[in-house]
Biopython code that builds the backbone (N, CA, C, O; Angstrom):
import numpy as np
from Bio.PDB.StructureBuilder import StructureBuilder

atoms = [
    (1, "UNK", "N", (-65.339, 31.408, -27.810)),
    (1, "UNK", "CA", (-66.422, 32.320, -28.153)),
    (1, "UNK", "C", (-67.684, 31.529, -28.464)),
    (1, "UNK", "O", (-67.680, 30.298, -28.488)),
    (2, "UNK", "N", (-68.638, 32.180, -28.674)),
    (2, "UNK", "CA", (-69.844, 31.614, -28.748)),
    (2, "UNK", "C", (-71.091, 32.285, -29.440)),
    (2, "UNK", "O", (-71.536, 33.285, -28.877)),
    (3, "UNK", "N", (-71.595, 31.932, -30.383)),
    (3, "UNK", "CA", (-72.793, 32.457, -31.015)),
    (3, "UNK", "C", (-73.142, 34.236, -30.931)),
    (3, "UNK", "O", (-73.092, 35.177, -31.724)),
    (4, "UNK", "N", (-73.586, 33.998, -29.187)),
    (4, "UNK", "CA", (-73.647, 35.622, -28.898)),
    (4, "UNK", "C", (-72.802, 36.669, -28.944)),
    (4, "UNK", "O", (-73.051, 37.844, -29.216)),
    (5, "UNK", "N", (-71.739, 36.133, -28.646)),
    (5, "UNK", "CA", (-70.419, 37.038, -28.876)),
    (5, "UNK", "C", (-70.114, 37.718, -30.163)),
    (5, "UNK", "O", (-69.541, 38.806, -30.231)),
    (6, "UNK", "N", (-70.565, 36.953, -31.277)),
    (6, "UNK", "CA", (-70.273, 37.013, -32.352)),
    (6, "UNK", "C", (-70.592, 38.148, -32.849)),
    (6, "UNK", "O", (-69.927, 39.116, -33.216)),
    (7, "UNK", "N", (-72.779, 37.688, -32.787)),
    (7, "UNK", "CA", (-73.583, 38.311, -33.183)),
    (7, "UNK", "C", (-73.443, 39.914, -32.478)),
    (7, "UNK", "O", (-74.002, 40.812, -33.107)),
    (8, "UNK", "N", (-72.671, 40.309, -31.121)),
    (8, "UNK", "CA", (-72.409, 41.268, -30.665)),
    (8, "UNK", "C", (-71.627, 41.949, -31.263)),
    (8, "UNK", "O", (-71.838, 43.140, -31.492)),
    (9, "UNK", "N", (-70.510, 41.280, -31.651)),
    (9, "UNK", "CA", (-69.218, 41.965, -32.232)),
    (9, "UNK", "C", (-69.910, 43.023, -33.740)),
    (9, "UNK", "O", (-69.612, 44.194, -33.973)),
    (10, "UNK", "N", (-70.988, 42.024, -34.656)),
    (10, "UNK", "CA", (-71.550, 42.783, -36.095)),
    (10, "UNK", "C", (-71.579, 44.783, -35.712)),
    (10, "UNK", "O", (-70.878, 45.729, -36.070)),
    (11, "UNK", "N", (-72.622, 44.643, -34.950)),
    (11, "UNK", "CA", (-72.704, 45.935, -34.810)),
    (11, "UNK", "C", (-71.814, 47.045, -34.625)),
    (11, "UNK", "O", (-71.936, 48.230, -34.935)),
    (12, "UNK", "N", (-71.113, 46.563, -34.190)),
    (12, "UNK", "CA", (-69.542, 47.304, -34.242)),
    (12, "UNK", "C", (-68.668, 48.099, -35.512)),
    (12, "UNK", "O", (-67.887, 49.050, -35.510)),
    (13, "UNK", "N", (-69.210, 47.213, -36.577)),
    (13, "UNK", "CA", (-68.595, 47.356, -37.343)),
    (13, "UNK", "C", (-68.530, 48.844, -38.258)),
    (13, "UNK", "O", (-67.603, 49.347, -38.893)),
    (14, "UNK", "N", (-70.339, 49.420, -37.952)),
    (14, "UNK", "CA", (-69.868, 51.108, -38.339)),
    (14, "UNK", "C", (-68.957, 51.712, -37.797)),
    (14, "UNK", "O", (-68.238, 52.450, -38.470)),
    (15, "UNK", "N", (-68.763, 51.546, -36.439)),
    (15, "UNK", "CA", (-67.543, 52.099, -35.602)),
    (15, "UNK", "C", (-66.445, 51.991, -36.242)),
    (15, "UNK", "O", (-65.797, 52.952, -36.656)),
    (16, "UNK", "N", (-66.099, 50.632, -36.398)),
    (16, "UNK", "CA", (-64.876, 50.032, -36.933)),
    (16, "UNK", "C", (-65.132, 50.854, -38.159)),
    (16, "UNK", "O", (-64.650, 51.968, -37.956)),
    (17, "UNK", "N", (-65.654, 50.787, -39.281)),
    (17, "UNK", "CA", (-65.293, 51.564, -40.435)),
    (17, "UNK", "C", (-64.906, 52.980, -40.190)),
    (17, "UNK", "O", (-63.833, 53.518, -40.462)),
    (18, "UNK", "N", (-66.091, 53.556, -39.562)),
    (18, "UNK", "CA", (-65.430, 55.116, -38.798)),
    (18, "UNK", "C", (-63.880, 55.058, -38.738)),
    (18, "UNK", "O", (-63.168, 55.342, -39.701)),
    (19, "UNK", "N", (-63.483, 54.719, -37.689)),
    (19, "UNK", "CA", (-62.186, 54.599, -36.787)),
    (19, "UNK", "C", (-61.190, 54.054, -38.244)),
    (19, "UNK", "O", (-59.999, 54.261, -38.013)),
    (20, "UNK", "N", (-61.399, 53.504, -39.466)),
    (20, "UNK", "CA", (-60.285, 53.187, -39.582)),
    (20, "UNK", "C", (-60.715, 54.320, -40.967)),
    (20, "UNK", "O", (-59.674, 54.430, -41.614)),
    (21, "UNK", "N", (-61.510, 54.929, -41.443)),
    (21, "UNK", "CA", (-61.552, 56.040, -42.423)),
    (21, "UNK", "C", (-61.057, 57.528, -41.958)),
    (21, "UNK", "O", (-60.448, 58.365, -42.624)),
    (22, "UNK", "N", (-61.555, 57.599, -40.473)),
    (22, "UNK", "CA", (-60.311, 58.738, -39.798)),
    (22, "UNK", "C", (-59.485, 58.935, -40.106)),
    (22, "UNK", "O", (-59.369, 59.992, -40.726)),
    (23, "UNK", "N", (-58.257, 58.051, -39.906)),
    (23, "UNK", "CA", (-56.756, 58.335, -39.868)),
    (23, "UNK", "C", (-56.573, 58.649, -41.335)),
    (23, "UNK", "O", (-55.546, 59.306, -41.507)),
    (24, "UNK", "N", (-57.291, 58.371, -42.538)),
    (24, "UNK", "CA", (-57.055, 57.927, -44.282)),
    (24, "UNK", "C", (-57.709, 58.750, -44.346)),
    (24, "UNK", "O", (-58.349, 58.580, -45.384)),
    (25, "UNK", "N", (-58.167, 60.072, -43.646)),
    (25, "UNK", "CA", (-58.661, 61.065, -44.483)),
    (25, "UNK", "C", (-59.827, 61.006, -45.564)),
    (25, "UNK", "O", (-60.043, 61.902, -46.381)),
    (26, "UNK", "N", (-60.697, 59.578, -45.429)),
    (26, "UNK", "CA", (-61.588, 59.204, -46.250)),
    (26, "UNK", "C", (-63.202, 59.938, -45.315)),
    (26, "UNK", "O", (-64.400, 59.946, -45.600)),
    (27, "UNK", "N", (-62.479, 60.406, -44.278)),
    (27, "UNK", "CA", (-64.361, 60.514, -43.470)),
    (27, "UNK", "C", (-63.974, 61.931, -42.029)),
    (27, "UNK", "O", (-62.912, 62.036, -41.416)),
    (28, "UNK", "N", (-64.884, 62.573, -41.907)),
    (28, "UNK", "CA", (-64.765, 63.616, -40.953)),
    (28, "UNK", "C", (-65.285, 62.926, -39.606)),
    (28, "UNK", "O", (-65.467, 61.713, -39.506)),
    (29, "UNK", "N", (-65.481, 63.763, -38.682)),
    (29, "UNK", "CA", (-65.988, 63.799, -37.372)),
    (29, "UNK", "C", (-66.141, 64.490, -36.992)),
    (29, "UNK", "O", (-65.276, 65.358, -36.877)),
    (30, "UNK", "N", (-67.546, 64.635, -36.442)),
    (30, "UNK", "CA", (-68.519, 65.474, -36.124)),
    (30, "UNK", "C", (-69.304, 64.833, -34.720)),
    (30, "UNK", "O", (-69.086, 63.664, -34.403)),
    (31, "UNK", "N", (-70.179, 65.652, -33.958)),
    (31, "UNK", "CA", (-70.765, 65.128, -32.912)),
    (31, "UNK", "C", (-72.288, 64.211, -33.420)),
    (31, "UNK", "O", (-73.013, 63.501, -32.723)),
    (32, "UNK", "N", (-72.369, 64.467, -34.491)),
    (32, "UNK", "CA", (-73.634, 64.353, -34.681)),
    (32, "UNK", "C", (-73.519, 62.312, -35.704)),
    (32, "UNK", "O", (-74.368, 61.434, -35.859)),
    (33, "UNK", "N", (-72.367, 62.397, -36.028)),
    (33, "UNK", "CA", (-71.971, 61.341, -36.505)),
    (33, "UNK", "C", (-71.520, 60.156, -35.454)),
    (33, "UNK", "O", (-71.675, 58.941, -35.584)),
    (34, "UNK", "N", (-70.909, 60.892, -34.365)),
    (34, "UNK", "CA", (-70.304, 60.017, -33.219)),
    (34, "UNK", "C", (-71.446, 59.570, -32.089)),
    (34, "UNK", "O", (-71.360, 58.609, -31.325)),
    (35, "UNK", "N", (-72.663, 60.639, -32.205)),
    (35, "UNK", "CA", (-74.051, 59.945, -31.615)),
    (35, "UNK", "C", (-74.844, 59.244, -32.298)),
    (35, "UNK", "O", (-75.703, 58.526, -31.787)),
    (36, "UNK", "N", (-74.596, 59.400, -33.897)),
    (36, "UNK", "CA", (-75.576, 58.495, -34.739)),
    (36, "UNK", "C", (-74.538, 56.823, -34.403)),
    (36, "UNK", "O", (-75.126, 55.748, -34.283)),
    (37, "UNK", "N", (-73.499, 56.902, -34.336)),
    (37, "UNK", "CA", (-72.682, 55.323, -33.851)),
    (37, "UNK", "C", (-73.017, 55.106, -32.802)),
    (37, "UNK", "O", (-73.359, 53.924, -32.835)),
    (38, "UNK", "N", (-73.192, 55.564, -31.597)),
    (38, "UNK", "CA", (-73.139, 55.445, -30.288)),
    (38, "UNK", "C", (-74.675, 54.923, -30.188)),
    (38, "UNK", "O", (-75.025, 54.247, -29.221)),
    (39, "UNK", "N", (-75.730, 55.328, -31.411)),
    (39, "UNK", "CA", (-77.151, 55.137, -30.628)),
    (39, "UNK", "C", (-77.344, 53.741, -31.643)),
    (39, "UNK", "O", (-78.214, 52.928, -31.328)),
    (40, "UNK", "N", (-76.550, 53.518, -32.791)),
    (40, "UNK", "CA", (-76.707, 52.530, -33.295)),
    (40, "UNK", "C", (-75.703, 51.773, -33.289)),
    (40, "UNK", "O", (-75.658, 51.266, -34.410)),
    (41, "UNK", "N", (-74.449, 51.217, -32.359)),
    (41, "UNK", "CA", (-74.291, 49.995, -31.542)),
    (41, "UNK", "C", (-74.784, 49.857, -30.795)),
    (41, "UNK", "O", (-75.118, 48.672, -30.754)),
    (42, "UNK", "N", (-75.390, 50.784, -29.411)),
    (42, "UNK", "CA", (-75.598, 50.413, -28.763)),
    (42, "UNK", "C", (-77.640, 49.301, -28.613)),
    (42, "UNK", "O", (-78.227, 48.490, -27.898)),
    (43, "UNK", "N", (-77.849, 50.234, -30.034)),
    (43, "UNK", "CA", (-79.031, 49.506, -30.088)),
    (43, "UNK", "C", (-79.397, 48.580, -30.422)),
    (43, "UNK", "O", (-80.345, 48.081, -29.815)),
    (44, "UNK", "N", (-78.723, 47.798, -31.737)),
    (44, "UNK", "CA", (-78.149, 47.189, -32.361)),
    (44, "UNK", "C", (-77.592, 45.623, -30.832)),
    (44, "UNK", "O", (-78.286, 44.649, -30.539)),
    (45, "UNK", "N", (-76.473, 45.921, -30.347)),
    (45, "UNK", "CA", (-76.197, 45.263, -28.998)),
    (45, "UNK", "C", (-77.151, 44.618, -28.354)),
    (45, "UNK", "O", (-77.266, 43.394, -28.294)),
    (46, "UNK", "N", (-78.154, 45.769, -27.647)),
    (46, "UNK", "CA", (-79.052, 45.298, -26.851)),
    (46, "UNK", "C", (-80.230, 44.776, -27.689)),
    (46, "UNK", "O", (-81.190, 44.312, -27.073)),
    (47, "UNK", "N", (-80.256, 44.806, -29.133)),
    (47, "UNK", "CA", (-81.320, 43.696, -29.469)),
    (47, "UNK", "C", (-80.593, 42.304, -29.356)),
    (47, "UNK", "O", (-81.215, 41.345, -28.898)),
    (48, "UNK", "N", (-79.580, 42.206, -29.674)),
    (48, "UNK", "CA", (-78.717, 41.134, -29.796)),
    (48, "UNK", "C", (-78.706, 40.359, -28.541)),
    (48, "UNK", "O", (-79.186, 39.226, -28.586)),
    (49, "UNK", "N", (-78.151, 40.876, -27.245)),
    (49, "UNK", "CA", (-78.217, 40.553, -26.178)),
    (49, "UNK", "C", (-79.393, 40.015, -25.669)),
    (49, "UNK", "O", (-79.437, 38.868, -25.224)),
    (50, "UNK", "N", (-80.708, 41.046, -25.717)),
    (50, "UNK", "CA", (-81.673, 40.972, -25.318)),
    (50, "UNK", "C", (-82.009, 39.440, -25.923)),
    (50, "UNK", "O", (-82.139, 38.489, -25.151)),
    (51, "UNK", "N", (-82.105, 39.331, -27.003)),
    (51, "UNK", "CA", (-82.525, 37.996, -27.413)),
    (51, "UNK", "C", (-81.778, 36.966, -27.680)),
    (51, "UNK", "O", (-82.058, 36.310, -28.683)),
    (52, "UNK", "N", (-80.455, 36.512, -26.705)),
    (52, "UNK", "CA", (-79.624, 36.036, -26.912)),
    (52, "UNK", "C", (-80.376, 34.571, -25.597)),
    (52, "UNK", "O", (-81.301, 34.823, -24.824)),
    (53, "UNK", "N", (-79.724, 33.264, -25.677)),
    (53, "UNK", "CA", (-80.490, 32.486, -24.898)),
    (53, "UNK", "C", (-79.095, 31.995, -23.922)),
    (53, "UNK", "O", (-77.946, 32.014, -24.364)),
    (54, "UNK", "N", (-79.457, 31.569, -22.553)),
    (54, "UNK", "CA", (-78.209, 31.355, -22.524)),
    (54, "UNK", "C", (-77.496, 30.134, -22.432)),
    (54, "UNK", "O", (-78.071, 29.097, -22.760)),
    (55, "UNK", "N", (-76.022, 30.105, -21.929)),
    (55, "UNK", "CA", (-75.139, 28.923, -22.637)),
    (55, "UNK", "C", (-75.576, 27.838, -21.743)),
    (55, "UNK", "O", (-76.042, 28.041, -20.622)),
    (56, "UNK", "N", (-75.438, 26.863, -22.191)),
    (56, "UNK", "CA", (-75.830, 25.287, -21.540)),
    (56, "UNK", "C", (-74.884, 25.364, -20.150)),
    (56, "UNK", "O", (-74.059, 26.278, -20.126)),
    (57, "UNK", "N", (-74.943, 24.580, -19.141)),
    (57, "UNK", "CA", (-74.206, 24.746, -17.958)),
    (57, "UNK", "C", (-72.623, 24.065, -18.463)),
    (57, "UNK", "O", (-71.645, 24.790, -18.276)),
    (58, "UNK", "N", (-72.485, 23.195, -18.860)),
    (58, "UNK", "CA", (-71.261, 22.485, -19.221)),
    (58, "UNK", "C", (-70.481, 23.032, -20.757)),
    (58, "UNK", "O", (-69.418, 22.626, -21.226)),
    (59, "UNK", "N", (-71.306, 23.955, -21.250)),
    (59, "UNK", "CA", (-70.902, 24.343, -22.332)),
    (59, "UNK", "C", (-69.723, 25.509, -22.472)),
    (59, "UNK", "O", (-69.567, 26.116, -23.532)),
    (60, "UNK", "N", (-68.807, 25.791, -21.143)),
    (60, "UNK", "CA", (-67.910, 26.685, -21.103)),
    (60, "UNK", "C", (-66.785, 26.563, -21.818)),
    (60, "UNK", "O", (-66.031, 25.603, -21.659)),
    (61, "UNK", "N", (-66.557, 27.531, -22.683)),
    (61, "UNK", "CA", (-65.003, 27.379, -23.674)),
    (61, "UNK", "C", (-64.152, 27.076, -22.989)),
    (61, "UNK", "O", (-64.729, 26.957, -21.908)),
    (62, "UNK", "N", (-62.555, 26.726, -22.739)),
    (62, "UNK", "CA", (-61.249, 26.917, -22.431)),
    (62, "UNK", "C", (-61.151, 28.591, -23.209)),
    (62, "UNK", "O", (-61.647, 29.120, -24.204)),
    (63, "UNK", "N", (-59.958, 29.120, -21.802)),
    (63, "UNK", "CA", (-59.932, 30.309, -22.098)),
    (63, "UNK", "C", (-58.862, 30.530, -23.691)),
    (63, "UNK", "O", (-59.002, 31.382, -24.568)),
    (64, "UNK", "N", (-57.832, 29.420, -23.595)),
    (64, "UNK", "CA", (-57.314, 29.649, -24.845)),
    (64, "UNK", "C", (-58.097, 29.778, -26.297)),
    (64, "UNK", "O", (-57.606, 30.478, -27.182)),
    (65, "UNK", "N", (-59.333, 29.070, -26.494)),
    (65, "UNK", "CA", (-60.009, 29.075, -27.213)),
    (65, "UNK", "C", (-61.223, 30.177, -27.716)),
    (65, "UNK", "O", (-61.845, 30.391, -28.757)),
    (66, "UNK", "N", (-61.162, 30.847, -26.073)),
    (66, "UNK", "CA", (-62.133, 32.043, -26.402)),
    (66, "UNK", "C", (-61.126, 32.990, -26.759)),
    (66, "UNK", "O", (-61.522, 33.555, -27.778)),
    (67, "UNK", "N", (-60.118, 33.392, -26.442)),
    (67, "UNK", "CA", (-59.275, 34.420, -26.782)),
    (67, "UNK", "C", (-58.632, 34.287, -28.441)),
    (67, "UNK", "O", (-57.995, 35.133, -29.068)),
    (68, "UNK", "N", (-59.089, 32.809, -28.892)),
    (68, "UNK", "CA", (-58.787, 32.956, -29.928)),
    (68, "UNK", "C", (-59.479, 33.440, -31.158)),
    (68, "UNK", "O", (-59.143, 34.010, -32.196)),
    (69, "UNK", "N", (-60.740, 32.917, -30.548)),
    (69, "UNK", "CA", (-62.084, 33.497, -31.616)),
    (69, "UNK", "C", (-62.419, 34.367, -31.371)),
    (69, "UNK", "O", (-63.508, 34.637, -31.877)),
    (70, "UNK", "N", (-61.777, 35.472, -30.427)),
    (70, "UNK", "CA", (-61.850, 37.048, -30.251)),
    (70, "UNK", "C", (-60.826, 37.009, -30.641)),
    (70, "UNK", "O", (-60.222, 37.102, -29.572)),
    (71, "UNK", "N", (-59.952, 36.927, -31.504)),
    (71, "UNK", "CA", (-58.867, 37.333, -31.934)),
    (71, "UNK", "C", (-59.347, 37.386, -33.439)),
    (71, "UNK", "O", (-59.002, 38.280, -34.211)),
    (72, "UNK", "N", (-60.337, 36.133, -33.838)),
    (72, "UNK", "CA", (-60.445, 35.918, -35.199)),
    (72, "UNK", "C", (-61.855, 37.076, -35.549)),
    (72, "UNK", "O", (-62.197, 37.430, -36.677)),
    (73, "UNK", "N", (-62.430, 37.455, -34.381)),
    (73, "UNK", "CA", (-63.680, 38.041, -34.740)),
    (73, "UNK", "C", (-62.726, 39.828, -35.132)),
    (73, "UNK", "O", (-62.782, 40.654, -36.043)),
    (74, "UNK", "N", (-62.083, 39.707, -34.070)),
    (74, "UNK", "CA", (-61.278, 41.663, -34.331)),
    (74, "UNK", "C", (-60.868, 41.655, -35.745)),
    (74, "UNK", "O", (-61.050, 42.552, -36.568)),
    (75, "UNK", "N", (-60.043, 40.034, -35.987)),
    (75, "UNK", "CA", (-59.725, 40.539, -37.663)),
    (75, "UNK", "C", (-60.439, 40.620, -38.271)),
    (75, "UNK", "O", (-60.312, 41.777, -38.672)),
    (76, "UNK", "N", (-61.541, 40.070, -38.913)),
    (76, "UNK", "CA", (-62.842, 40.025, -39.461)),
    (76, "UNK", "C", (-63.460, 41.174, -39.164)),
    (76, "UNK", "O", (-64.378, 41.363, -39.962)),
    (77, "UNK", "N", (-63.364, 41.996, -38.394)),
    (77, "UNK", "CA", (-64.147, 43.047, -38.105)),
    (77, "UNK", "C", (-63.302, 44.144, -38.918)),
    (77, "UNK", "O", (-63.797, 44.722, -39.886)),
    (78, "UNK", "N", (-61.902, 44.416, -38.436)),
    (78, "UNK", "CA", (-60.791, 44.964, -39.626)),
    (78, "UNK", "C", (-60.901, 44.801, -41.194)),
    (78, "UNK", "O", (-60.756, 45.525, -42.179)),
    (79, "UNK", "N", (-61.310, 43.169, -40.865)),
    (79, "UNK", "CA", (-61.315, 43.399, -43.014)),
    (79, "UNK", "C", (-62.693, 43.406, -43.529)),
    (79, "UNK", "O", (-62.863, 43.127, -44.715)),
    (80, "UNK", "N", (-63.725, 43.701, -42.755)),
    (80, "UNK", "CA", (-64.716, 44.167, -43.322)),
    (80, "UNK", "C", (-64.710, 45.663, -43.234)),
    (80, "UNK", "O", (-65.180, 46.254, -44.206)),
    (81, "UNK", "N", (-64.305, 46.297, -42.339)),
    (81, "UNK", "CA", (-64.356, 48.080, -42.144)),
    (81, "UNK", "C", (-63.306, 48.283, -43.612)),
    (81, "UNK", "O", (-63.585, 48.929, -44.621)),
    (82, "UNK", "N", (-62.101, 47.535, -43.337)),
    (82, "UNK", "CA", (-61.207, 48.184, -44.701)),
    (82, "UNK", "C", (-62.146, 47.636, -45.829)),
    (82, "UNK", "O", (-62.804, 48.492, -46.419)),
    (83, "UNK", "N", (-62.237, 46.871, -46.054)),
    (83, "UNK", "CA", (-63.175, 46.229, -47.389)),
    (83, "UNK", "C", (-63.964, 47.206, -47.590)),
    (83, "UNK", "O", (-63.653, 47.620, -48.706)),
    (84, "UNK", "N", (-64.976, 47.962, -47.103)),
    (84, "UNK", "CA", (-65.851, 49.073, -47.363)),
    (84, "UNK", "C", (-65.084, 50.287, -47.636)),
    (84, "UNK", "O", (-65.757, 51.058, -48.321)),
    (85, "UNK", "N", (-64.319, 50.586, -47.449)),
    (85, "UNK", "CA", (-63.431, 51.553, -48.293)),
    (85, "UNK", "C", (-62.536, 51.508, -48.937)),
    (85, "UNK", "O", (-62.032, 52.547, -49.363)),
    (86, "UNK", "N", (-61.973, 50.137, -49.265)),
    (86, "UNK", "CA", (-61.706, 49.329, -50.667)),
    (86, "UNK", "C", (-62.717, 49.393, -51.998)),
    (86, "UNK", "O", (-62.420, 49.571, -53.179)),
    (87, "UNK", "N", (-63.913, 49.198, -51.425)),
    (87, "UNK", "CA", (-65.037, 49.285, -52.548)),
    (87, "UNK", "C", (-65.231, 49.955, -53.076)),
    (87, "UNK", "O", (-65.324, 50.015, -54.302)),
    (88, "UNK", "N", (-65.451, 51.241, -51.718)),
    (88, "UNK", "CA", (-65.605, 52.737, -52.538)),
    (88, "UNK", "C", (-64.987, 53.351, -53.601)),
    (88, "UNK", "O", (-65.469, 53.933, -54.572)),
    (89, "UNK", "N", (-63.416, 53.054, -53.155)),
    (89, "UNK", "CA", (-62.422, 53.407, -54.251)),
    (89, "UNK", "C", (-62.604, 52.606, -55.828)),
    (89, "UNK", "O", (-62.462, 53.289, -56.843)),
    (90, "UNK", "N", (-62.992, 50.826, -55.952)),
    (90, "UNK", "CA", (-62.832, 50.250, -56.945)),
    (90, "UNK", "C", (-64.388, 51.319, -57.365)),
    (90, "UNK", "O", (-64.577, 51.981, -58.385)),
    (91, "UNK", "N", (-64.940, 51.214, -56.632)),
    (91, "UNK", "CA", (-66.868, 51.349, -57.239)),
    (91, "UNK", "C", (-66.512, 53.041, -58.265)),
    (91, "UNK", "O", (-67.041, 53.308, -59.344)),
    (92, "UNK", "N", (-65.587, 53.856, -57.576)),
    (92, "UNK", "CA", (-64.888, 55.367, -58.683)),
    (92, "UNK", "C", (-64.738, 54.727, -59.595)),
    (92, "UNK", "O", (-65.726, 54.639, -60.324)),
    (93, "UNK", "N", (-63.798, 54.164, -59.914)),
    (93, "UNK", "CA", (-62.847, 53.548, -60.948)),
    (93, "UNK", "C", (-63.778, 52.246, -62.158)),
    (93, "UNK", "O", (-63.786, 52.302, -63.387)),
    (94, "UNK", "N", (-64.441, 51.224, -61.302)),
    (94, "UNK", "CA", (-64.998, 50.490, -62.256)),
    (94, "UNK", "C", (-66.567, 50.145, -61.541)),
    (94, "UNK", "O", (-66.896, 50.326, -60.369)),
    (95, "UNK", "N", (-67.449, 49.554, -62.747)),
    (95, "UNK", "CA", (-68.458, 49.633, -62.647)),
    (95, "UNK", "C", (-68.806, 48.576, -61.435)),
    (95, "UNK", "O", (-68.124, 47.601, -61.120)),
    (96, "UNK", "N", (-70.344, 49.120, -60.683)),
    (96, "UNK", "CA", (-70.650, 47.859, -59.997)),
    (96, "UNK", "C", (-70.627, 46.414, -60.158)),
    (96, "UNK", "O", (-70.140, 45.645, -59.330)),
    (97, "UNK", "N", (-71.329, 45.978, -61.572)),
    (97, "UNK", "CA", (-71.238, 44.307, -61.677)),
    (97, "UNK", "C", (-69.846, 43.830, -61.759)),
    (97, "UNK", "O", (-69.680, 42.613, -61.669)),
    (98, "UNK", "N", (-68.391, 44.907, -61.981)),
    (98, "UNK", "CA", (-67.243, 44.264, -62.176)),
    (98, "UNK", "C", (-66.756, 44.275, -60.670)),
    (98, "UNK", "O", (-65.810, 43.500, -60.529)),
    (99, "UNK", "N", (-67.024, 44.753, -59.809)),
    (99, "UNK", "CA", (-66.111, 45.123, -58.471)),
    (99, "UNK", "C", (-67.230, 43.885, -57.874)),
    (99, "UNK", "O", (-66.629, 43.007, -57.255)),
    (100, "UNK", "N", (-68.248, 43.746, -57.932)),
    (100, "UNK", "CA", (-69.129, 42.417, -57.383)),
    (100, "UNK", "C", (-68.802, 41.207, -57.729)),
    (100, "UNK", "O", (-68.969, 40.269, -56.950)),
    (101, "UNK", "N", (-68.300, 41.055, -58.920)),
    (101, "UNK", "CA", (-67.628, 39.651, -60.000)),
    (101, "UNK", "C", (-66.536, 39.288, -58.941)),
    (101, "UNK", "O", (-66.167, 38.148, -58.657)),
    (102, "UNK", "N", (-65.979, 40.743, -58.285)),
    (102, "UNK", "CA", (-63.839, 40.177, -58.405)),
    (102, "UNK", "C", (-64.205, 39.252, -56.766)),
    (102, "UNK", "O", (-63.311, 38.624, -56.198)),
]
sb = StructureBuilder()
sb.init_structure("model")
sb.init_model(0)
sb.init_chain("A")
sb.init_seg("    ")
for serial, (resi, resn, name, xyz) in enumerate(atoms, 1):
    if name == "N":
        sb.init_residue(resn, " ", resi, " ")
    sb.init_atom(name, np.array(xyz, "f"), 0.0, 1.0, " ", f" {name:<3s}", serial, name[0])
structure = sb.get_structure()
């Protein structure tokens, strides 16, 4: 993987929170929610892209290596979507400066 890839994957991540507050009954779906995601990855993306530079000629990963840091970016993308509705729950229960401390 590489820089751009990365910076592509961020935007994703409302999706990713969406998709994993679905199934947990923490969040609805609506059309109007599934176009507010759709217009902000995709916009989000194409700034990213757009200003992305590109890779040096000799600078190509091995494929084992890109599949791995897309492996490490999906988890990271997972424990930031769950982490945001981890928070929510501590942020009920205890105050902001203590759930920011832990």
């Amino acid at each position: 993987t590489n820089p751009t890839i990365a910076a592509v994957g961020q935007p994703f991540l409302p999706l990713v929170a969406f998709l994993i507050a679905l199934p947990l009954g923490k969040d609805s779906y609506s059309s109007n929610k599934a176009a507010g995601l759709v217009v902000c990855v995709l916009g989000a993306a194409s700034v990213v892209v757009g200003s992305s530079r590109p890779q040096a000629a000799g600078a190509a990963a091995a494929p084992a290596s890109v599949s791995l840091g897309l492996l490490m970016l999906l988890i990271e993308q997972l424990c930031q979507g769950s982490g945001m509705h981890l928070q929510k729950v501590l942020l009920a229960k205890h105050p902001p400066p203590v759930v920011t401390a832990w």
